[in-house]
VEXNU-623150 format. One line per 4 residues: for each residue y, z, x of N, C-alpha, C. Coordinates in nm, 3 decimals, padded with zeros to 5 digits. Atoms other than C-alpha are relative to their C-alpha. Layout:
VEXNU-623150
Y:Z:X:Y:Z:X:Y:Z:X | ...
***
This chain:
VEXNU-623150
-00.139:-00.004:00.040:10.633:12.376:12.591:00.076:-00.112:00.067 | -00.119:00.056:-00.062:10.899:12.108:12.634:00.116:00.065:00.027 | -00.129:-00.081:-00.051:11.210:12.243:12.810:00.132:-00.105:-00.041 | -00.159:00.069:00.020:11.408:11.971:12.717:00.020:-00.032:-00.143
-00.004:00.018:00.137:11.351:11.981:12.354:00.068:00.127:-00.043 | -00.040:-00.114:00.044:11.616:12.249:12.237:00.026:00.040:-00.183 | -00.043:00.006:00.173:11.650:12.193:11.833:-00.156:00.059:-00.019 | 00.103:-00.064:00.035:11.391:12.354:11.618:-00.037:-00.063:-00.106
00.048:00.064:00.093:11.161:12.180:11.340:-00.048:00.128:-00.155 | 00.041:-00.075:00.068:11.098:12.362:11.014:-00.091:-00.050:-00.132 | 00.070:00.040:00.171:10.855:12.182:10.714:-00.066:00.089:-00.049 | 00.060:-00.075:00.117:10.790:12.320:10.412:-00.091:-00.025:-00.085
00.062:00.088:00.116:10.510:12.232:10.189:00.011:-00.015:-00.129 | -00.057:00.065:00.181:10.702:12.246:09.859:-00.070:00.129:-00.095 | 00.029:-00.022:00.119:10.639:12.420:09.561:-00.018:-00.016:-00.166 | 00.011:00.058:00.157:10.613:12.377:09.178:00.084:00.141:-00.067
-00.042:-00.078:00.091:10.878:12.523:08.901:-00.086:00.043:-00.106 | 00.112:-00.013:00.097:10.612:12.687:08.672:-00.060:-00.095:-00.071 | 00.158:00.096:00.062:10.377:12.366:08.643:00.131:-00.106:00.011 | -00.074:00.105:-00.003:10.710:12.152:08.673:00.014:-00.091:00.118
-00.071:00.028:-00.166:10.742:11.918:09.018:00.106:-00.042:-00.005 | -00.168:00.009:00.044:11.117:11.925:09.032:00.058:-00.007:00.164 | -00.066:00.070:-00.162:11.072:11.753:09.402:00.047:00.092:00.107 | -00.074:-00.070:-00.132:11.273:12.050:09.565:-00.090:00.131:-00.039
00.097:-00.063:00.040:11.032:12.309:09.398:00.058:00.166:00.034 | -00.009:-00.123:-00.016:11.169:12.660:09.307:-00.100:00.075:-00.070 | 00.092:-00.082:00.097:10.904:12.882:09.236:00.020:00.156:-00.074 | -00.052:-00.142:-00.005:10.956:13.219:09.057:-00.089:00.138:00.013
00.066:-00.108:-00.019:10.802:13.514:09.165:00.055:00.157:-00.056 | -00.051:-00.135:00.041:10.852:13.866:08.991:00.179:-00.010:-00.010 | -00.115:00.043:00.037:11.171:13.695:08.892:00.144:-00.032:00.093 | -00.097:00.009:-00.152:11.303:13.664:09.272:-00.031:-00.183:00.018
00.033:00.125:-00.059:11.324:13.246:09.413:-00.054:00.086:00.119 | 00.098:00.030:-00.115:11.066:13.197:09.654:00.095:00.008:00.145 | -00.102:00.008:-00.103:11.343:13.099:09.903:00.052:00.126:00.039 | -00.076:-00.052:-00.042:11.558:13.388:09.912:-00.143:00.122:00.006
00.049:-00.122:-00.054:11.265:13.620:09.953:-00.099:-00.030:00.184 | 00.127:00.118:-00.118:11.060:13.361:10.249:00.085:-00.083:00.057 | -00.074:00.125:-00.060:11.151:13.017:10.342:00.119:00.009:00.025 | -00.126:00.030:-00.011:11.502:12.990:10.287:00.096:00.116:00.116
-00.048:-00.105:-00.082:11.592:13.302:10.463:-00.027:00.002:00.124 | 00.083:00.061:-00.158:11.385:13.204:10.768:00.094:-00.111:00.038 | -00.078:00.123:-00.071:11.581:12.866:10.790:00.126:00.029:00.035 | -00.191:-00.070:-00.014:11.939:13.072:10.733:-00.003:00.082:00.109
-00.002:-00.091:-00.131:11.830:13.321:11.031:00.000:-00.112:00.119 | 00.015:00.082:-00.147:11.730:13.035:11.265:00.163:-00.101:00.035 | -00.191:00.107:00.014:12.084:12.859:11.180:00.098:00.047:00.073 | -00.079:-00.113:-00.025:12.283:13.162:11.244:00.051:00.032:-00.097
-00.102:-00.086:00.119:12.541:13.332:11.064:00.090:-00.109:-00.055 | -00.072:00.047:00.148:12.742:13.242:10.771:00.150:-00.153:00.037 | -00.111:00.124:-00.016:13.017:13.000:10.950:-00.103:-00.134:00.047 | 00.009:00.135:-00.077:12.765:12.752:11.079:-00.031:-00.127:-00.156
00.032:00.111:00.108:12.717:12.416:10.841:-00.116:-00.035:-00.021 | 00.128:00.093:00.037:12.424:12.302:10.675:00.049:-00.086:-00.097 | -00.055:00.163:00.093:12.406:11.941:10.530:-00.195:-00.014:-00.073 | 00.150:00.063:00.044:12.104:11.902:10.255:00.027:-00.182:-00.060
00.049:00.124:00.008:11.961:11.544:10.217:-00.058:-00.048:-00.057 | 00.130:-00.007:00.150:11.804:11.457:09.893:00.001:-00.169:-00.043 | 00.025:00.185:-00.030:11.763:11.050:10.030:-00.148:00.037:-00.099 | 00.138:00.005:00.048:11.384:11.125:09.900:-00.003:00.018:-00.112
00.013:-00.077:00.171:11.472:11.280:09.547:-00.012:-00.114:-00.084 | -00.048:00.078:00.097:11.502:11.079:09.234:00.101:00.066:-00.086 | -00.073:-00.101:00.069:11.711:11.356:09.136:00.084:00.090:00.054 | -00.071:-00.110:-00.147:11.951:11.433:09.392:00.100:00.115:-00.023
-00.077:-00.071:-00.036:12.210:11.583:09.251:-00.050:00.162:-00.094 | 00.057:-00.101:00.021:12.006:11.824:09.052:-00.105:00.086:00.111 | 00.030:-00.080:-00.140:11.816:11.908:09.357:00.102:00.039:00.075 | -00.091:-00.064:-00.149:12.105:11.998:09.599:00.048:00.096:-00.108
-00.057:-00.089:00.098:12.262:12.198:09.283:-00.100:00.130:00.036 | 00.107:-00.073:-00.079:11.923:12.426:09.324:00.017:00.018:00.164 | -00.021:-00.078:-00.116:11.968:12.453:09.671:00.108:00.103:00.005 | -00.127:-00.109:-00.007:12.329:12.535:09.640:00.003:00.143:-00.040
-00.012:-00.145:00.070:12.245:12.812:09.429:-00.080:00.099:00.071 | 00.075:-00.111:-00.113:11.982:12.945:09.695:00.041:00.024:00.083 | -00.044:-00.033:-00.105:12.167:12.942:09.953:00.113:00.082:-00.019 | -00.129:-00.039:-00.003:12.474:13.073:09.823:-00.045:00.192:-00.069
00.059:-00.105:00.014:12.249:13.371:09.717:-00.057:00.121:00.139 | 00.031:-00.040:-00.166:12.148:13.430:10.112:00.158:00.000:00.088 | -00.170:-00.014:-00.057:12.596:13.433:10.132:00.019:-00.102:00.106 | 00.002:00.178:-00.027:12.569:13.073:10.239:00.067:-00.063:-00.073
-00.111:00.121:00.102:12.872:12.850:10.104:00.023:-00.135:00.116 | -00.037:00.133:-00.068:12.910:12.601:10.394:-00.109:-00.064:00.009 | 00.157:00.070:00.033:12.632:12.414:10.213:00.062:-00.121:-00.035 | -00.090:00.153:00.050:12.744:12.020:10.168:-00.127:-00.102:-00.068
00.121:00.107:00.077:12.522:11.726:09.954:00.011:-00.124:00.119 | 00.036:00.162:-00.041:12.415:11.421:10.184:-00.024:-00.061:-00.119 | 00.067:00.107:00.103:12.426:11.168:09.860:-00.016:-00.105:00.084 | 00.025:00.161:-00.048:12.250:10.893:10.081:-00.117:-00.057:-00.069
00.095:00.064:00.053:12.081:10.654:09.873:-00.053:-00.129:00.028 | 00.071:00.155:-00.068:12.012:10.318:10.086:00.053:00.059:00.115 | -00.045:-00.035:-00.124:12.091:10.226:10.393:00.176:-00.042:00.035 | -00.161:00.020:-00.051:12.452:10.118:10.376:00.047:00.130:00.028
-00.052:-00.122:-00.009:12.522:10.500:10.291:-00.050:00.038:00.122 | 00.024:-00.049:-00.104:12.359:10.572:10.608:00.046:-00.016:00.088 | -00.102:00.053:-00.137:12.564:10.385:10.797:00.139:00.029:00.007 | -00.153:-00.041:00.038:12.877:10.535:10.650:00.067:00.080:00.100
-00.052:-00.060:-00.095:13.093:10.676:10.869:00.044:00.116:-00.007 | -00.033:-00.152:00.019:13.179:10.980:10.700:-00.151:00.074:00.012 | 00.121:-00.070:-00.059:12.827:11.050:10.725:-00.069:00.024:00.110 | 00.033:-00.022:-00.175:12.767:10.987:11.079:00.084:00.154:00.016
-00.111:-00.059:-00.012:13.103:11.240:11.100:-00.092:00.144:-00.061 | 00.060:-00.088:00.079:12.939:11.492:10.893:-00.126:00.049:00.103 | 00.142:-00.021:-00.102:12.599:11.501:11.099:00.030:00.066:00.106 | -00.047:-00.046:-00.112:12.776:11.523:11.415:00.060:00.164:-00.033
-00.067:-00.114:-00.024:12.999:11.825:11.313:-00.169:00.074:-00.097 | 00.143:-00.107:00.071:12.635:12.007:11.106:-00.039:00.084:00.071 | 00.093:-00.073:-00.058:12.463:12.286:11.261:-00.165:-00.006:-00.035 | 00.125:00.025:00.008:12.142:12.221:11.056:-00.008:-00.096:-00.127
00.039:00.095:00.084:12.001:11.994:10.827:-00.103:00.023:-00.151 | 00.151:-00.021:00.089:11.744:12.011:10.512:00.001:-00.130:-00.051 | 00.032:00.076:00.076:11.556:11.734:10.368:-00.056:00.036:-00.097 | 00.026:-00.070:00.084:11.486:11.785:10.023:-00.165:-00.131:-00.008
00.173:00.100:00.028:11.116:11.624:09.852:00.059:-00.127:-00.089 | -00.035:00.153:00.080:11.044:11.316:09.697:-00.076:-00.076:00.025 | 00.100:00.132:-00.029:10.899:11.014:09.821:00.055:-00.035:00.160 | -00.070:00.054:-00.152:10.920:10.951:10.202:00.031:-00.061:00.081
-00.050:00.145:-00.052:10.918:10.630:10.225:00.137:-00.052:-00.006 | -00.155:-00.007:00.044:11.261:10.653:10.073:00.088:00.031:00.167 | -00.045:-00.091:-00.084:11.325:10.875:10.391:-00.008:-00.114:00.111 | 00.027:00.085:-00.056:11.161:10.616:10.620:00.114:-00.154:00.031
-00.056:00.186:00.045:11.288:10.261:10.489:00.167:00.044:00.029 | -00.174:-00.050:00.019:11.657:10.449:10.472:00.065:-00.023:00.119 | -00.115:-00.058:-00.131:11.729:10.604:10.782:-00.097:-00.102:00.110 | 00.125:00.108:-00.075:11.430:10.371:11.000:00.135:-00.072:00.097
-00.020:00.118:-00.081:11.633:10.213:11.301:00.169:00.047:-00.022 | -00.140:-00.005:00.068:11.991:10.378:11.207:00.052:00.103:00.103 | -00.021:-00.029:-00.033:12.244:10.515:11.387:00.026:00.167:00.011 | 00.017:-00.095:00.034:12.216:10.802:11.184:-00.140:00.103:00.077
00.089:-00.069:-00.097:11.871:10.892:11.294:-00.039:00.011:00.133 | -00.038:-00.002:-00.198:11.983:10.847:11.675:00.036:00.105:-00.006 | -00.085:-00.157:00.017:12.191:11.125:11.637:-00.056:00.114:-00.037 | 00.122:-00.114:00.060:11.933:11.352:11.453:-00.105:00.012:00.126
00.111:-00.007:-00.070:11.700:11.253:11.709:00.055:00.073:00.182 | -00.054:-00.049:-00.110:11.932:11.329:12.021:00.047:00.137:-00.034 | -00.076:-00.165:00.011:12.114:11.662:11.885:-00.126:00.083:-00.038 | 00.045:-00.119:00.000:11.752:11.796:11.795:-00.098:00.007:00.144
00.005:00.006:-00.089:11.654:11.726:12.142:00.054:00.056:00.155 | -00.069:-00.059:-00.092:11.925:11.835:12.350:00.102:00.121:-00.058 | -00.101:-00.133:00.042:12.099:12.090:12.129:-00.073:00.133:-00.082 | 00.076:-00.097:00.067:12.006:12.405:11.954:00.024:-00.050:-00.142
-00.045:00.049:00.129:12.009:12.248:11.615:-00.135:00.017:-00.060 | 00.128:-00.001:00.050:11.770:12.304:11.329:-00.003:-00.092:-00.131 | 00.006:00.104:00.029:11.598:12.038:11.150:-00.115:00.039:-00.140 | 00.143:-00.003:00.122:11.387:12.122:10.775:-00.015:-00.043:-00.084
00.013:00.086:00.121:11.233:11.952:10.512:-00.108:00.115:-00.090 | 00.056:00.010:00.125:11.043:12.004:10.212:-00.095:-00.067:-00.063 | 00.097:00.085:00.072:10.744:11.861:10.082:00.013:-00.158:00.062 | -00.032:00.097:-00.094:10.828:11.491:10.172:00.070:00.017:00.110
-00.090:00.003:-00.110:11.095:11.580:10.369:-00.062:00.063:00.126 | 00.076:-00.059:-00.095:10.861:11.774:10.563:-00.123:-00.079:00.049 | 00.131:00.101:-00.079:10.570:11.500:10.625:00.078:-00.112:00.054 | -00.069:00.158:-00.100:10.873:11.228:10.763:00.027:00.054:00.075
-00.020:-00.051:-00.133:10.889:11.455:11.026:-00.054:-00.087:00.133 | 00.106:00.035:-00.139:10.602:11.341:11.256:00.024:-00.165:-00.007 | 00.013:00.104:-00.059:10.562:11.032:11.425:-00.069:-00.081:-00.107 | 00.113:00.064:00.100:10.296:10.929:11.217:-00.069:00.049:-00.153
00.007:-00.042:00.130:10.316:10.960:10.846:-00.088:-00.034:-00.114 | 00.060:00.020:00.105:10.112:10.991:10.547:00.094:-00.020:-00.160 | -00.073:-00.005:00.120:10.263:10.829:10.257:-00.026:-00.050:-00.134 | 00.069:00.099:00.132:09.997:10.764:09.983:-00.159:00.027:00.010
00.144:00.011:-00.024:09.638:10.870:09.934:-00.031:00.092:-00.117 | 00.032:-00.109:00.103:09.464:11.039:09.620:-00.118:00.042:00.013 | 00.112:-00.133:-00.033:09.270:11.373:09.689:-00.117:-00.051:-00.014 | 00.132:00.020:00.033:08.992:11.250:09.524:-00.087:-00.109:00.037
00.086:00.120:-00.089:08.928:10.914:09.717:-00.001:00.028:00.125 | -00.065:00.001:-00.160:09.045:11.041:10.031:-00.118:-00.018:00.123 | 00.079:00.030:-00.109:08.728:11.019:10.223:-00.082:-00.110:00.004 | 00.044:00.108:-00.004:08.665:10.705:10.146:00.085:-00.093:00.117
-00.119:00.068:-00.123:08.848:10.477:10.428:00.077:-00.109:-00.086 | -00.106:00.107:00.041:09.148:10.289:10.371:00.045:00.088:-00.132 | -00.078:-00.042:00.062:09.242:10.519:10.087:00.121:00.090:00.087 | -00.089:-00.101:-00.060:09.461:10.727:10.328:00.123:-00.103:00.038
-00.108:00.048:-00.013:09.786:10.539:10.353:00.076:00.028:00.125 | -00.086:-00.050:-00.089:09.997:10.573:10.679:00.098:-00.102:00.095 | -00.091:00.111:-00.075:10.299:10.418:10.840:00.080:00.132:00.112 | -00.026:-00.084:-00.107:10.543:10.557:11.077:00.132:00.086:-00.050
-00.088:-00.073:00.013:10.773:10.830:11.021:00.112:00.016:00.070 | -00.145:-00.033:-00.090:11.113:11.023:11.127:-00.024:-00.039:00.165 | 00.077:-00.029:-00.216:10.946:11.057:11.509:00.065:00.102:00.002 | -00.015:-00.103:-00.111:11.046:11.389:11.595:-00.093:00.073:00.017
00.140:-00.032:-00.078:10.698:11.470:11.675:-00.042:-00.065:00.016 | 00.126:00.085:-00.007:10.438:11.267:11.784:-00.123:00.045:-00.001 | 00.103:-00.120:00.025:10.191:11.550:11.810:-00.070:-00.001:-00.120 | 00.023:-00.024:00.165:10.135:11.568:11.438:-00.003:-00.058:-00.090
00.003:00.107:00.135:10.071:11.457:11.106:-00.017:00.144:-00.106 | -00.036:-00.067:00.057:10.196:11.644:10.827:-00.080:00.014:-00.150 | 00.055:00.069:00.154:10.052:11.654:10.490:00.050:00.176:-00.090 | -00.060:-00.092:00.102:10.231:11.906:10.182:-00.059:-00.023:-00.094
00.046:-00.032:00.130:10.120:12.059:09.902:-00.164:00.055:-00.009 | 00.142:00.027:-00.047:09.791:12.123:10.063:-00.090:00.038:-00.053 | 00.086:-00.034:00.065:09.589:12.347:09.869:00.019:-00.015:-00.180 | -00.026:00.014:00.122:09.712:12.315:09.531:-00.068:-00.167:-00.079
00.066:00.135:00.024:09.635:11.929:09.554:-00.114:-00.056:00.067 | 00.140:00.016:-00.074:09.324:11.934:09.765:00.045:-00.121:00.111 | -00.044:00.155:-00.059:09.474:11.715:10.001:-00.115:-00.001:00.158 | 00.068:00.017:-00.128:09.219:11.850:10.304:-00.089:-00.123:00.060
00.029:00.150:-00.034:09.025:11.520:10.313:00.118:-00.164:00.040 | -00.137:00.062:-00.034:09.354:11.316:10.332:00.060:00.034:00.133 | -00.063:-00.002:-00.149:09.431:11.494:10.645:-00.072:-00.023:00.093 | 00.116:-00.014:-00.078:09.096:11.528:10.790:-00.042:-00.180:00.023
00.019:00.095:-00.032:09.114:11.124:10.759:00.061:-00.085:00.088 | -00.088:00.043:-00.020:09.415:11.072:10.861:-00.003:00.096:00.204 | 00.056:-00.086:-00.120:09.337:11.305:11.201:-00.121:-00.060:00.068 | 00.110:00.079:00.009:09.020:11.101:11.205:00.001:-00.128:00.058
-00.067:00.064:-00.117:09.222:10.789:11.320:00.050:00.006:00.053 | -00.122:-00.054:-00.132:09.464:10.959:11.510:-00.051:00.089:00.046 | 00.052:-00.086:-00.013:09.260:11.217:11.693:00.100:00.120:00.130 | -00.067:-00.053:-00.115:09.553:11.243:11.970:00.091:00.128:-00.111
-00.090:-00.069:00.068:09.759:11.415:11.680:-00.069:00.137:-00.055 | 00.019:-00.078:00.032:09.758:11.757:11.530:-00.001:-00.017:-00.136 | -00.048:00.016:00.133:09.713:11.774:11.165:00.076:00.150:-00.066 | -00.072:-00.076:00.045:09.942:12.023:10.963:-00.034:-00.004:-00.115
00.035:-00.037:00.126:09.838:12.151:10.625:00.043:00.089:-00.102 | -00.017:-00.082:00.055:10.084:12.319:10.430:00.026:00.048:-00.106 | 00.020:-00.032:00.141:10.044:12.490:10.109:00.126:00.061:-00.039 | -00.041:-00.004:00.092:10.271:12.587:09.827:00.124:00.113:00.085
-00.091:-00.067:-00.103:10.597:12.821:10.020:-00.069:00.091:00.088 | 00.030:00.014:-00.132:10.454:12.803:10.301:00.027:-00.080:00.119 | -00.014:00.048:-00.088:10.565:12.681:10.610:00.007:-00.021:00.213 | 00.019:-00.020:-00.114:10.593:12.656:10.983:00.145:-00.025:00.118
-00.166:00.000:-00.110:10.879:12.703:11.293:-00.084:-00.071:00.095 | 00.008:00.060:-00.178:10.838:12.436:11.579:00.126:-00.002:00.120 | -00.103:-00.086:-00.095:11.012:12.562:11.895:-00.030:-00.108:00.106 | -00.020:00.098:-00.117:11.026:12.310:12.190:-00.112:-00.098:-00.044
00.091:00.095:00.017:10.812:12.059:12.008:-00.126:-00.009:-00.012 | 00.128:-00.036:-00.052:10.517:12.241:12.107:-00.083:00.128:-00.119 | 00.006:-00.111:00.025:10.507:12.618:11.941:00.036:-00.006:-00.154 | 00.002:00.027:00.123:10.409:12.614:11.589:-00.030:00.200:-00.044
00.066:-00.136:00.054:10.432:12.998:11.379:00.062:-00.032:-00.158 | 00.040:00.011:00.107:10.331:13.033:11.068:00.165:00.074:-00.063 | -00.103:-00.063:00.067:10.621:13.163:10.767:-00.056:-00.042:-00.140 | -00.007:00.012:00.183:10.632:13.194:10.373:-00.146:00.077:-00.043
00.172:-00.100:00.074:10.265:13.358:10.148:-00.068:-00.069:00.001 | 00.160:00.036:00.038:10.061:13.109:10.203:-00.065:-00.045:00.095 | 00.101:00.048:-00.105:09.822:12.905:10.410:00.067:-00.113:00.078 | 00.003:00.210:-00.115:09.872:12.594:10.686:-00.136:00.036:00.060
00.094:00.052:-00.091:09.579:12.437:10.810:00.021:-00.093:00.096 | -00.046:00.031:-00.136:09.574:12.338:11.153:-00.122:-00.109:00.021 | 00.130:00.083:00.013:09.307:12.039:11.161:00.009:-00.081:00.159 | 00.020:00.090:-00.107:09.230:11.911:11.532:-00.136:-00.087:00.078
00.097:00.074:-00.051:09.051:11.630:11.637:-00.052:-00.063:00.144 | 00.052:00.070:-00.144:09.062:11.610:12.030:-00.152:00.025:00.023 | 00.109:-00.064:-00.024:08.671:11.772:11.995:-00.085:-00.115:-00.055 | 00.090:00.089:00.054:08.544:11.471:11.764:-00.096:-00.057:00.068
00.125:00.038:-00.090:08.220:11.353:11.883:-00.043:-00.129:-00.064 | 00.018:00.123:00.080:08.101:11.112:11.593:00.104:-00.032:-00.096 | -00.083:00.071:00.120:08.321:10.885:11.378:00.021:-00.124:-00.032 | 00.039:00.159:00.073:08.235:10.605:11.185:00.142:-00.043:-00.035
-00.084:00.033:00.068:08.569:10.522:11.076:00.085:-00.139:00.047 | -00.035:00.121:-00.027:08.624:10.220:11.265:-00.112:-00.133:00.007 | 00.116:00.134:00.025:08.306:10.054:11.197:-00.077:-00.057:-00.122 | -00.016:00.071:00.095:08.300:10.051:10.856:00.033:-00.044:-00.061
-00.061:00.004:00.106:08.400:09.906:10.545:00.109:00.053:-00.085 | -00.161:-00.078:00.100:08.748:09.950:10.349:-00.111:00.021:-00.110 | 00.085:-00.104:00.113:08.586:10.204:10.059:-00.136:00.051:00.012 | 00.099:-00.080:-00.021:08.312:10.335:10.220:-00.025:00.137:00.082
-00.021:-00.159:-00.047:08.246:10.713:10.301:00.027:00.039:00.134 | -00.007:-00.045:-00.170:08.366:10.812:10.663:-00.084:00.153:-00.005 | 00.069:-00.097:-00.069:08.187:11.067:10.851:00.048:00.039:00.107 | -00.044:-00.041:-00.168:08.316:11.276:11.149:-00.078:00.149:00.010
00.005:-00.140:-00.052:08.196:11.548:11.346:00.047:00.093:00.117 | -00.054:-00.051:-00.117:08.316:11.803:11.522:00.166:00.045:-00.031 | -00.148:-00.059:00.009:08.659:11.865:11.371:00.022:00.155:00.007 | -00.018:-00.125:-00.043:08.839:12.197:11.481:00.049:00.051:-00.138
-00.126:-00.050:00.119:08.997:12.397:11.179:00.058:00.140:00.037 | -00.053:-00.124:00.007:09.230:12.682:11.209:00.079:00.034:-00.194 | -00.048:-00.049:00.125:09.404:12.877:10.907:00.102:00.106:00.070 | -00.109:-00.068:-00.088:09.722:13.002:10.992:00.072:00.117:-00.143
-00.119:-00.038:00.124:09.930:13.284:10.788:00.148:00.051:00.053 | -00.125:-00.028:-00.017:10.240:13.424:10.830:00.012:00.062:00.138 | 00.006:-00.066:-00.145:10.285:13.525:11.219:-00.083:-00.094:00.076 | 00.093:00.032:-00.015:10.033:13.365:11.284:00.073:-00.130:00.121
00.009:00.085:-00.037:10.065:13.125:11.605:-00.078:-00.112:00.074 | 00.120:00.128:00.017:09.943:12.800:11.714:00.088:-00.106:00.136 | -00.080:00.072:-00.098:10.045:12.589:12.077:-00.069:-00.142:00.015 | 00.085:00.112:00.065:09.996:12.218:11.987:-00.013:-00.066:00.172
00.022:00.047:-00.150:10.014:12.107:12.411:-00.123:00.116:00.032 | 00.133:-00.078:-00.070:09.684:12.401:12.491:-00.068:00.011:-00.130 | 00.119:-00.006:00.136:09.536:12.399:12.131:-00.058:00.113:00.005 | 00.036:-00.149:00.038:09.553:12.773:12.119:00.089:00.069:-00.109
-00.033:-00.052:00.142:09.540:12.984:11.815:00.031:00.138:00.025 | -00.023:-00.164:-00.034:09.714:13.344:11.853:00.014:00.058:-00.163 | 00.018:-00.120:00.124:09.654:13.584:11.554:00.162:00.059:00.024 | -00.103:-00.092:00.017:09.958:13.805:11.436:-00.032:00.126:00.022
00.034:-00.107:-00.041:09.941:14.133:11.569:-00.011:00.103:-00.087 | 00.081:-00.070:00.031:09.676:14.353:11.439:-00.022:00.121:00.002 | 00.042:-00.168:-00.040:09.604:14.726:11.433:-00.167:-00.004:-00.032 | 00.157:00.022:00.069:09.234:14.729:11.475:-00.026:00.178:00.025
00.032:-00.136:00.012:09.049:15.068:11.407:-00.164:00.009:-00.017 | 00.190:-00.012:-00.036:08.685:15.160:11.442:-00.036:00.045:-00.110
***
């Protein structure tokens, strides 16, 4: 645990509108959003109550203002109205001053999906993400994304690799992300798009990092930087490579098959926790019976 990390991290790995990707991804279940029965309700408890501000951020969308519209309507379903649109679409808007102004007075944040390089190239080096980076550091502030918005979290980002080459080297794409982890490497959408070779490569050159794997509303609470628990119906995989023993991946060829051994895997579900400084896995509490 860091003690001096007081803000809280929340990524989501996204979902799909019945077969649609609509970037911010409402799914419908027995005719309830996903959100207001899971995710969204998790991020509105960790916020607090109904006066504090959230600011969503749909820099990543191609479709912003139909994504924050969808939020609006989930949140305002969980009796959430002090919901506001970040329209930042370069970096001048980032430097705007009503948006600095805005940030400062927020209690929490959401990044919506998209493309995260958007997220990257935007905010990258801005006074904006000083401020994000100090208030989720020294304040109780909470910080969540979404599908992209949830892999520009970590230090070290994946922003480009297809499932089906992924264990070939050099298909795994990676530059550098938000930084408010360094621990980790994020990867969304995880089982739906087979992305486990994409992480397992990407973990493969970074072995100091944790990999994160999370599937379809499903997501995870990080608590001092450290303390990862599971939330939403589905899976995160927890992929760690401080155990690696063999790995070709720096001695061969761009497009030829890597090999590692020795990677750790966990499977996390809902309760379920995970401490990324001791690389221990705690189960959700069980009733066992003979």
């Amino acid at each position: 645990m860091d003690p001096e990390i007081k803000g809280i991290l929340v990524p989501v790995g996204g979902a799909e509108d019945k077969g649609t990707d609509l970037e911010l991804g409402i799914i419908q279940r027995n005719n309830l959003n996903f959100f207001e029965l899971g995710i969204l309700r998790n991020i509105v408890d960790l916020v607090g109550d109904e006066t504090k501000k959230i600011e969503v951020i749909t820099t990543a969308s191609s479709i912003p203002d139909e994504v924050f519209e969808n939020y609006r309507q989930a949140f305002e379903k969980l009796g959430r109205t002090r919901v506001d649109h970040m329209r930042i679409r370069n970096r001048t808007d980032a430097t705007n001053h009503v948006y600095v102004r805005r940030l400062m007075e927020a209690d929490a944040v959401m990044f919506s999906g998209g493309n995260q390089l958007r997220l990257t190239s935007i905010f990258g080096g801005t006074r904006f993400l000083e401020i994000l980076h100090e208030r989720y550091r020294t304040e109780y502030f909470v910080i969540a994304g979404t599908s992209a918005g949830a892999m520009a979290m970590s230090n070290t980002m994946i922003y480009q690799g297809n499932a089906s080459n992924a264990h070939l080297k050099g298909e795994v794409k990676i530059t550098t992300g938000l930084g408010f982890n360094k621990d980790i490497i994020i990867d969304s959408h995880f089982n739906k798009r087979g992305r486990f070779p994409r992480l397992a490569q990407a973990v493969a050159a970074n072995p100091q990092a944790i990999g994160i794997g999370l599937g379809e509303d499903t997501g995870v609470i990080i608590r001092h930087g450290t303390e990862l628990e599971g939330i939403g119906s589905g899976a995160t995989f927890i992929i760690d490579g401080r155990f690696i023993r063999h790995c070709n991946i720096a001695d061969i060829e761009e497009g030829q098959p890597i090999s590692v051994e020795n990677l750790v895997v966990h499977i996390m579900e809902k309760g379920n926790k995970y401490d990324i400084r001791t690389r221990r896995f705690e189960p959700a509490n069980v009733n066992v019976t003979s």
